[in-house]
N, C-alpha and C positions, 0 to 999 in steps of 0.2 A: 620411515619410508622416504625417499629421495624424494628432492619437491619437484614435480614440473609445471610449466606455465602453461596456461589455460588451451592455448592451440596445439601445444603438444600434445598434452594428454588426451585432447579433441581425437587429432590422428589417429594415436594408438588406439584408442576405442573404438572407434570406424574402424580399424585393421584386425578388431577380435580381440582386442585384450579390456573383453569386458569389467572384470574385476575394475579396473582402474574408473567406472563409469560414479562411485562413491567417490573418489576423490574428485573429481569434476562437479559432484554436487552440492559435495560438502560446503562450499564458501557460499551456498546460496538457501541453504538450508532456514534459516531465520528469517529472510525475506522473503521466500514460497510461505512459510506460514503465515506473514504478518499476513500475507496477499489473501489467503484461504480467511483470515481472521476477519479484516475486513470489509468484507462479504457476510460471512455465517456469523458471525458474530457468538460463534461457540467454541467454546476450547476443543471439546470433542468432533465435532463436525469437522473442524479447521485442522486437527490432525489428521483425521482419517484423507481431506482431499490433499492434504501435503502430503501425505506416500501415493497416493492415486497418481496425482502429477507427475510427482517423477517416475513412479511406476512404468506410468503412457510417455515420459519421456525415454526411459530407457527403451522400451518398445519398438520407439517412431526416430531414435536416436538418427538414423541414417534417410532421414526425413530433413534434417536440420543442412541447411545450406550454406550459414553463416553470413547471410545477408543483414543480420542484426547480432546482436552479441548473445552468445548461448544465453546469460542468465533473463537477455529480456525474453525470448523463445520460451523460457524455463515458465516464466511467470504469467505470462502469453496463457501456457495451457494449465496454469493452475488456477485464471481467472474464468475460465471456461472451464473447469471443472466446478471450481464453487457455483459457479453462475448453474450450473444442472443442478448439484444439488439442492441451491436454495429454491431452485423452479419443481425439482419433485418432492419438495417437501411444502411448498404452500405455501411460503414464509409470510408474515403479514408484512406489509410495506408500508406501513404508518410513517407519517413523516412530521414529528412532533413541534416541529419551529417551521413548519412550511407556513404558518400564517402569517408569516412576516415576508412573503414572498408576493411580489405583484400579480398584473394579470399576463404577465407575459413572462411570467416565471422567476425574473430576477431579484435574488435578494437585497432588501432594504433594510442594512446597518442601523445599530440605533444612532450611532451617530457617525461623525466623517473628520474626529479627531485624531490626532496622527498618534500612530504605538511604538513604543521602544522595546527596543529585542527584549526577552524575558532574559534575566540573566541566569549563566548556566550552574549558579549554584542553586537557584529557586527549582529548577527543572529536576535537580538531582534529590529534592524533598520527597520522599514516598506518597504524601500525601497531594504534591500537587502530579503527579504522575498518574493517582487516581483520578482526579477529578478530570485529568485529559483525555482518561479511557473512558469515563463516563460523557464526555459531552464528545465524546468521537459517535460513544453508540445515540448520539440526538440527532446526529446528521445524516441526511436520504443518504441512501446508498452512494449514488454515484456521485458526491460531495465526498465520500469518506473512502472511496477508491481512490479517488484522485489524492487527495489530502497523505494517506498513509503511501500510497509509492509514490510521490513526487517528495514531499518534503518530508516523511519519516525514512523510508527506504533509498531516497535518494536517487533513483533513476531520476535520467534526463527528461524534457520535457519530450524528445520525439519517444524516447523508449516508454515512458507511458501510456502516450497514445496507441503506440503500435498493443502494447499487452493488454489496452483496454481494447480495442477496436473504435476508437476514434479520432479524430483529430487534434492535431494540436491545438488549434484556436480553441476546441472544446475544454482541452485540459486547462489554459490558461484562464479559461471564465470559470470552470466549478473550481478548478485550485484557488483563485481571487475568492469566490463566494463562501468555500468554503472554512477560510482565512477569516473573513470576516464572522461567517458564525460563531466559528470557534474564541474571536475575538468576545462576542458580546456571548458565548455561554461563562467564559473563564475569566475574563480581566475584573468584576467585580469580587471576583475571590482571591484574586492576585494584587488588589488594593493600588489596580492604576491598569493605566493601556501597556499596550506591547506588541513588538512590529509586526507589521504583515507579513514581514519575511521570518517567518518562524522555522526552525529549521532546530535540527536535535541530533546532537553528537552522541557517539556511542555509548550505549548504557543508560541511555533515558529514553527507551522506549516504556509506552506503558502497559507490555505484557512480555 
């Protein structure tokens, strides 16, 4: 099929040629699930709200203004669909390394020595890709939203706050905290520190 670019096929879809509303979603498909994942922190949960989403995006499709880039919109209401379900489902909200968190809520690293980027042949190890999905599910929620669309998905820092509903100063303190947990869940199994700028090219995500 002929390709077009993102505001084109926008158009046409506002004008009725909804068919074309899959190819508009297609390039976002992997990051609506990371977003749904998460959150629910279940494969099956995190699928069912990644078709909800776009579902209610196709919907409300002529709702979208383009005040933000459709995929942040896109992600926008796939984070407000997890956020219902994990609210009608009870989710427990354990928060397993919050003891290392003050009384004012900020986390306190075990130490304040400086990390060097992980190199991207270590990232690309199966095994250390697990042990990143595992200390991803050790961190509170909204450490581990922030963490997976800023630096795994790669939205900007205002396009995350707009998809969380928060700020940006917000996103830049749990992004930082959440930097650091991850530092002191992972670098002793990584046999050394590694930067806080952690960031992950295509194909080393770990789901």
């Amino acid at each position: 099929m002929e390709q077009f670019n993102e505001a084109a096929l926008l158009r046409r879809v506002l004008a009725g040629e909804y068919d074309l509303f899959y190819e508009l979603v297609r390039p976002y498909e992997r990051r609506v699930y990371a977003a749904a994942f998460a959150i629910l922190r279940n494969e099956a949960d995190a699928e069912d709200v990644a078709q909800e989403a776009v579902l209610k995006a196709f919907k409300h499709i002529r709702q979208f203004r383009a005040e933000s880039r459709f995929s942040t919109w896109l992600i926008q209401i796939t984070v407000n669909e997890a956020r219902m379900r994990r609210r009608k489902a009870h989710a427990n909200l354990m928060e397993p390394i919050a003891g290392r968190e003050d009384e004012e809520g900020n986390y306190a690293p075990r130490d304040f020595a400086d990390w060097r980027e992980i190199p991207s042949e270590t990232l690309e190890r199966k095994e250390v890709r697990q042990k990143l999905a595992e200390a991803l599910a050790e961190l509170g929620q909204i450490y581990r939203e922030v963490f997976v669309l800023r630096d795994m998905q790669h939205l900007s820092i205002e396009e995350t706050a707009k998809a969380l509903g928060i700020s940006t100063a917000s996103v830049k303190t749990r992004l930082l905290r959440a930097r650091l947990m991850l530092r002191d869940l992972l670098a002793p199994g990584l046999g050394g520190g590694w930067s806080s700028k952690l960031s992950f090219a295509k194909g080393t995500k770990p789901w």
